[in-house]
N, C-alpha and C positions, 0 to 999 in steps of 0.2 A: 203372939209375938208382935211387937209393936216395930216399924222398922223407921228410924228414923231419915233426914232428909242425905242425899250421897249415897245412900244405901245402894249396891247393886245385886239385881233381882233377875230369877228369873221365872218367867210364866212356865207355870204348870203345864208340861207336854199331857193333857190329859183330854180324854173327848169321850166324855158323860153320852153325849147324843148318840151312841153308838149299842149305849145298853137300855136303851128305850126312851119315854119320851121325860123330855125335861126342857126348861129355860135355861137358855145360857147367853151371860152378859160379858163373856171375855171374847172377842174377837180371834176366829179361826187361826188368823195370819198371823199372830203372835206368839200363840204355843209356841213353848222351847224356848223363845227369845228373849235375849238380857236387853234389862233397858234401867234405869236409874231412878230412884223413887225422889219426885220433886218434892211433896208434901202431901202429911197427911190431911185427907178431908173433914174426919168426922168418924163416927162409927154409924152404920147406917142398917136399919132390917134387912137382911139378905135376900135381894129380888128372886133368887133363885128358888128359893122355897114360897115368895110370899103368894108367885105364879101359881104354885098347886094347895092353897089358905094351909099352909103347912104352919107351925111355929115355926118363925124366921128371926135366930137372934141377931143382936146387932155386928156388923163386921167392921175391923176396919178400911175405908173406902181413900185411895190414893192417885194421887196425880203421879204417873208414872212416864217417864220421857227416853224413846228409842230413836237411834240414829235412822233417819227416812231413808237415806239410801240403801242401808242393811236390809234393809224391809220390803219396798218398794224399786229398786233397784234403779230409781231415777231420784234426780237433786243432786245438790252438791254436799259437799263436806259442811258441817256447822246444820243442815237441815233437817230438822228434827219432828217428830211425830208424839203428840201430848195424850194419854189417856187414862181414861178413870177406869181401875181398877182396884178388885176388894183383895183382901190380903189373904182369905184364904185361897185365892189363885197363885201367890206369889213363893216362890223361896228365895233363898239367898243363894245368889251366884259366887 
């Protein structure tokens, strides 16, 4: 699924680290959390597998942008929080 730019998404409520050991590149604080896909990066070897020399095919890798105060619960209105995430983390909200 390719998600184009506007798109709104949301991170995967999901926590891998929970069923043994693994890499993970999506920041804790986001699971669950909708935020707006700015653009896509690339499609990129999926770090999560390449951590254990696993085949890691390519994913695609997004600039995704959440309101700061939602998250953080400090800043103002208009402050926002920019990050890269791969798309198999993402749905569509």
């Amino acid at each position: 699924m390719r998600l184009p730019p506007g798109a709104r998404v949301r991170v995967r409520d999901d926590w891998p680290e929970t069923r043994g050991p693994c890499h993970i590149r999506t920041p804790h604080y986001l699971r669950g959390r909708e935020g707006v896909v700015v653009r896509h990066l690339g499609d990129f070897a999926n770090p999560e597998d390449l951590a254990f020399a696993r085949p890691a095919p390519p994913r695609p890798l997004y600039h995704v942008r959440f309101d700061q105060p939602g998250i953080w619960r400090q800043g103002a209105a208009g402050d926002d929080l920019l990050v890269e995430l791969f798309g198999h983390w993402l749905e569509e909200a």
